[in-house]
C-alpha positions in Angstrom: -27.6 -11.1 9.1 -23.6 -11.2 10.0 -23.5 -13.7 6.9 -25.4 -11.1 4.6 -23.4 -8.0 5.7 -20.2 -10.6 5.1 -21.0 -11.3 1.8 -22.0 -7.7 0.6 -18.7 -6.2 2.3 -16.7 -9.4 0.3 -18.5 -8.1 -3.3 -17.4 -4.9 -2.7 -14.2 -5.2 -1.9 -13.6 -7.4 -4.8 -15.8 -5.1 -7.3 -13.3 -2.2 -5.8 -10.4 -4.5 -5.8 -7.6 -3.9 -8.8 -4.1 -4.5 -9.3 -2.1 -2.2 -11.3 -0.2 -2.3 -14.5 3.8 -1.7 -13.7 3.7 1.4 -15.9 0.1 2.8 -14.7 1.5 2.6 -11.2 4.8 4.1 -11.5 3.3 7.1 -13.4 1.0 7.3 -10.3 3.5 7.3 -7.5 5.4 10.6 -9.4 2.5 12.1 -10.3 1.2 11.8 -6.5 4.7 13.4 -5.3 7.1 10.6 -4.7 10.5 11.1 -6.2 11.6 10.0 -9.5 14.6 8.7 -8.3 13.0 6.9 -5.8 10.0 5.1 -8.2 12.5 2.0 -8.4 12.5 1.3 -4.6 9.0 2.4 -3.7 7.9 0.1 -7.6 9.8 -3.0 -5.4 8.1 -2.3 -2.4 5.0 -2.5 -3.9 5.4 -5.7 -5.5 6.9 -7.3 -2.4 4.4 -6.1 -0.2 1.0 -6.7 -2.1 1.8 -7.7 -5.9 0.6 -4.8 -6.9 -2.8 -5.1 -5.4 -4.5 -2.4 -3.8 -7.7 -4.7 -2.0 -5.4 -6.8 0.5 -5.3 -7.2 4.2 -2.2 -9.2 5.0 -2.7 -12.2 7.8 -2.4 -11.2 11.3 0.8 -10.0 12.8 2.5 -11.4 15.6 1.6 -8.1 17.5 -2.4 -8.9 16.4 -2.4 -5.9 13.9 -2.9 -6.6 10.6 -1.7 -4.8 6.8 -3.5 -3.0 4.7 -3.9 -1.9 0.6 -0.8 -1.5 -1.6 1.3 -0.7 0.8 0.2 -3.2 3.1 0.1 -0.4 6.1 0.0 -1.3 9.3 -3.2 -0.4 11.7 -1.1 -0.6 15.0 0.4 2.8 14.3 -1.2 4.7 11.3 -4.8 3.6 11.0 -8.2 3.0 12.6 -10.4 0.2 11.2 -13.8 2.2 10.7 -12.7 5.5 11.4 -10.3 8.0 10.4 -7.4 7.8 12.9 -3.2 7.0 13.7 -0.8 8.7 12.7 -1.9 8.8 9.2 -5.3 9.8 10.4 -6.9 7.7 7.9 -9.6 4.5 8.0 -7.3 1.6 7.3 -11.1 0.3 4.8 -9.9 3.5 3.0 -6.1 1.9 1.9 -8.3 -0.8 0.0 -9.9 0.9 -2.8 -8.2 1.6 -5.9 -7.9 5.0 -5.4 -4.7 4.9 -4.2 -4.0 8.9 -3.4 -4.6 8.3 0.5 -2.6 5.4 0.4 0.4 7.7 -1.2 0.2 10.4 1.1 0.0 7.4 4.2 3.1 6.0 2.6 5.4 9.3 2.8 4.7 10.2 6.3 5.9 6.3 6.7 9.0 7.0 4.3 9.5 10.7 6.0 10.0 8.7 9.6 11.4 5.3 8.9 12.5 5.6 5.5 12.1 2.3 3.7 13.4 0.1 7.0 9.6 0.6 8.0 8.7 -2.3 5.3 9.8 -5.5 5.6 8.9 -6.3 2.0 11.9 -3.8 0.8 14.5 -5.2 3.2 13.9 -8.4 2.4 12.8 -8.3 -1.3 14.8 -5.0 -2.4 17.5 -3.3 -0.5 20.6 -4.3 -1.8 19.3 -5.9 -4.4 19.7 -4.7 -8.7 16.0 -3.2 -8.9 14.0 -3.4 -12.1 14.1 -0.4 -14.0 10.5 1.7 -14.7 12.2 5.2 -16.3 10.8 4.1 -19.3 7.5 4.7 -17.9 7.9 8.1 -16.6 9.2 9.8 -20.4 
């Protein structure tokens, strides 16, 4: 039976599973509220965190938590696997779909504490760094 409900949960998440176009996702994150001046860092972020993919779960943390969705948010401190809970009161299944509206608003109570220090991904991929350039994508 485990086998079965395995399988079925794999199929969906993989028939649910997308990665986004570079301008699709930029127009997404300013249309969902995130600054335009900003689209550059959160565009890295993105990249560095999940290539763009909204269906991953990264491997397990030293701390035993894991990441989820595009943002690859953490489920030690801002959700609950199977239920709506944390800080971002959200279930962390719901950061997998490619709806990624949740995900957004997850992401700025992140940003609105931490700033972009909370992701690892940015320091090490972005900060500092000459950022590719998406304004052509929000005209």
């Amino acid at each position: 039976y485990l086998s079965v409900l395995f399988v079925s949960l794999t199929i969906w998440n993989l028939a649910s599973a997308k990665t986004f176009g570079d301008c699709e996702l930029a127009k997404k994150l300013l249309n969902d509220g995130l600054q335009r001046a900003q689209i550059n860092d959160w565009m890295c972020l993105i990249k560095a965190e999940s290539g763009k993919r909204s269906h991953i779960i990264g491997p397990q943390n030293k701390n035993k938590s894991y990441d989820y969705g595009i943002f690859q948010i953490n489920d030690r401190y801002w959700c609950t696997v199977g239920k709506p809970g944390k800080d971002c009161n959200i279930d962390c299944n719901k950061l997998l779909d490619d709806d990624i509206t949740d995900d957004i608003r997850c992401a700025k109570k992140i940003y609105n504490r931490h700033k972009f220090s909370a992701w690892y991904g940015w320091i090490n991929s972005c900060q500092g760094k000459r950022l590719q350039d998406y304004s052509h994508c929000l005209r």
